[in-house]
C-alpha positions, 0 to 999 in steps of 0.5 A: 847285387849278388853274383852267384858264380862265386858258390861251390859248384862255380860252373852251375852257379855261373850258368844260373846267374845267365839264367837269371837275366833272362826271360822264362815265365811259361809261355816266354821261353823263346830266349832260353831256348836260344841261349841253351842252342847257342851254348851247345853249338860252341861245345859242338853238341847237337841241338834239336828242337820239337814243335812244341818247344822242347830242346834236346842236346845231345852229349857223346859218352866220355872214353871207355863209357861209349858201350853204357845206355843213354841217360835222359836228364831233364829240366824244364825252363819255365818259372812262375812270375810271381812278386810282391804288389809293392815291387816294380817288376817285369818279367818280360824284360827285368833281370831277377836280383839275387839275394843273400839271406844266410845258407840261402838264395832268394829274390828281391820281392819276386820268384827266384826261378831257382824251380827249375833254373837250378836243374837248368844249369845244372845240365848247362854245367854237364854239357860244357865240364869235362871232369864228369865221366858219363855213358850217352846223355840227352839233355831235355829241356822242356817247356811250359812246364808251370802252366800245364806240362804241355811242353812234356805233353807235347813232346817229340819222343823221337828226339829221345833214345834213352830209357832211363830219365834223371828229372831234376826237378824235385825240391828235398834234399836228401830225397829221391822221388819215385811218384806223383800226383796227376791234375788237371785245370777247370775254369768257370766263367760266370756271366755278370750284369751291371748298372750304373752305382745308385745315388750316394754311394762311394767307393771302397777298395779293400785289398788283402795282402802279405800271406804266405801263398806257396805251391798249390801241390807241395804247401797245400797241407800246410793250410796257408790262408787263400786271399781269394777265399778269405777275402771273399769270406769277410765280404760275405760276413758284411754284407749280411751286416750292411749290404753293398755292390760289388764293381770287381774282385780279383785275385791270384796270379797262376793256377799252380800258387796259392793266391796271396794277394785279392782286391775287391771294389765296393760300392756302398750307400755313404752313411754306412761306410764305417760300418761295412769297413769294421765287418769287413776288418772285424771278419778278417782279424777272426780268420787271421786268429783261426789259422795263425800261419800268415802272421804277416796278412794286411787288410787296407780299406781305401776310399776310390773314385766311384766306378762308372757301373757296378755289378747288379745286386743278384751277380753280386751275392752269386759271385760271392757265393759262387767262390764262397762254395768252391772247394780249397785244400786238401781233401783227403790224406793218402792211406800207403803213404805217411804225411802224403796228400792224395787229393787237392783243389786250389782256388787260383785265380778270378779275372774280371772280363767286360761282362762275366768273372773267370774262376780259375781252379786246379786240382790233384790226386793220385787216384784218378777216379779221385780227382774226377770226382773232385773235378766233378763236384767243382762242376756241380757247384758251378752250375749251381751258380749258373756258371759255365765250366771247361775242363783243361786236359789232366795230366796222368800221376807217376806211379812208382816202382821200388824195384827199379835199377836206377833207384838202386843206383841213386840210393847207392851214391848217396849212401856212399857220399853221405853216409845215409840212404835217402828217403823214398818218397812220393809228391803231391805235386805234378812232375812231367815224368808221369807224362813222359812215362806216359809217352815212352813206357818201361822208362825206369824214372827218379826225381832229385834235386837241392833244398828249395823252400817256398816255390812260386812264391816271393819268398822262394829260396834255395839252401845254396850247399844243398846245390853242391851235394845234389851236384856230386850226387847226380854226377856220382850217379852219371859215373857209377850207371852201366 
């Protein structure tokens, strides 16, 4: 096993290799909140926490910094659990184990959680190192950030004196984040009917694995395949050869990651078996020649007990192409800014209940109106189908402002530790400093963070000496703010 707190900054990396044995998925963060309190009570720090879940520490300014207005930094100690189908994992108990690949940190088969445990210990390291200088700091560790930004949404804002606010939850070294996109969730939940499966009938689970997944904001435009799409795209291509029914089709794991892995159970009349497992394969080898960026995609076709009941044939053709019709990608390309998506939808999940399937879609833009209209035409598409539909509350965009005094400042550190200025940039991604803006307006915001590739995925990683600039860059930033 690899043990982190041997790499430059030792401090931080000492902090993320406790974090790495300890529980964080979204909703799970009780153990975390208890370990960031008991490390502020033995640096003496005040320690407070909303009810929400949300913990603010509080950190005197170092000598001769007392008279500087308070910074905000802020993480949030959530992550996406997400691992391979062949990796026994769990991740309420299981410690992530590290691993060396080159400049990089990843997982064994699982997420890394280094979104955003990196910006975690880094402040664990500030609350206990007394070789930064500093004005007033308020450490604000939010939670469930992954699964919504309620922790943000929900947020005790009294807790908070500071207006001005460090998120250190971006993903590109070398960037400084001004901007965002805003979102907001809709589930569809179909009712399904079922019977017993007709007489010589066998069962077939096909299952699509290996594709590349990835963040739903920041690798939507990389248009990686979706198994739920594509595999209910090889289904549909079959049953125009060779009808079936279908018992369940699942997918996805979170409402923020590209689904990587579906399954399907099938039920169809015994002699024509072959004939569907070759559409179903011949489909799946057209879509993987079409896009070419999931080199790695699986498709397996087993034969498994027959299933006490199956969807009728009118649910089965409904949910194929109820999922076949719902939007996924990036819709349009923003105008202002250059290589910066505007507005996307991600099909996510599909649950299997007792007597209906659940659809789980979510989406972005920053333009409001735009993703209304996204939300909008998801709702159409359901109701067409005979679906129900609730939409999640949004969260509002980030709009930016490149006359702020802390951007100054940011790129002003860079430029004098690295030689450059960095790159000022927006995300089509939601950070919560368009919520916590929200909730305190005229605070002056930026975004930073190190090189992490591949979020919420098993193939996350993060460039371990882009850590160490982000550090004295953010710590250069800390001295040189008045």
């Amino acid at each position: 096993m690899t043990f982190v707190a041997t790499f430059e900054p030792i401090g931080l990396w000492r902090h993320f290799d406790d974090i790495l044995t300890i529980p964080r998925g979204s909703k799970n963060e009780a153990q975390m909140r208890t370990h960031v309190a008991r490390l502020a009570d033995r640096s003496g720090l005040p320690c407070r926490v909303d009810a929400a879940g949300n913990v603010v520490v509080t950190k005197p300014a170092t000598a001769g910094r007392e008279a500087v207005g308070a910074t905000i930094l802020q993480a949030h100690l959530d992550m996406v659990n997400e691992k391979n189908a062949d990796v026994t994992h769990d991740f309420t108990r299981d410690p992530i184990i590290p691993l060396r690949d080159g400049d990089y940190l990843k997982a064994t088969g699982t997420t890394l959680g280094s979104d955003n445990g990196i910006g975690v210990a880094t402040m664990l390291a500030l609350m206990e190192t007394a070789d930064v200088a500093h004005g007033p700091l308020e450490l604000l560790f939010t939670v469930d950030e992954e699964t919504g930004l309620t922790g943000a949404a929900q947020l005790d804002t009294r807790l908070l004196s500071g207006r001005r606010l460090i998120n250190l939850d971006s993903e590109e070294e070398g960037a400084v984040y001004v901007g965002c996109a805003g979102g907001g969730d809709s589930t569809l939940t179909l009712r399904t009917k079922a019977a017993a499966p007709p007489p010589d009938t066998i069962a077939l689970r096909i299952r699509l694995r290996g594709l590349k997944g990835g963040h739903s904001g920041c690798d939507i435009h990389l248009q990686r395949g979706n198994a739920i799409k594509l595999l209910t795209r090889a289904l549909l291509a079959a049953h125009r050869v060779t009808p079936f029914l279908v018992e369940r089709l699942e997918g996805g794991n979170a409402h923020n990651a590209i689904p990587r892995e579906a399954t399907a159970v099938v039920v169809v009349a015994s002699e024509v078996r072959d004939r569907l497992a070759a559409a179903v394969r011949g489909e799946a080898a057209a879509f993987q020649a079409e896009t070419r960026v999931d080199p790695d995609m699986n498709l397996a076709i087993d034969d498994v007990e027959l299933p006490s009941s199956v969807w009728e044939a009118k649910t089965t053709s409904r949910v194929m192409n109820l999922i076949a019709s719902l939007p996924h990608g990036v819709v349009r390309m923003s105008h202002e800014i250059p290589e910066l998506v505007e507005t996307s939808t991600n099909v996510a999940t599909v649950r299997v209940h007792a007597e209906s399937i659940e659809i789980g879609m979510s989406s972005r833009s920053s333009v409001a109106s735009a993703i209304a209209a996204l939300r909008g035409e998801i709702r159409a598409v359901a109701e067409l189908a005979g679906a129900t539909v609730v939409e999640g509350d949004g969260y509002p965009g980030w709009q930016p402002d490149l006359t702020s005094a802390l951007l100054g400042t940011v790129k002003q550190m860079h430029a004098r530790l690295f030689g450059a200025e960095p790159a000022v940039k927006a995300i089509h991604a939601g950070l919560e400093c368009g919520i916590i803006g929200e909730k305190i307006p005229g605070t002056d915001m930026v975004s930073i963070g190190p090189q992490i590739e591949f979020p919420h995925s098993p193939d996350e990683r993060v460039h371990m000496a882009s850590v160490e600039r982000f550090y004295r860059w953010l710590t250069a930033t800390l001295e040189a703010l008045t």
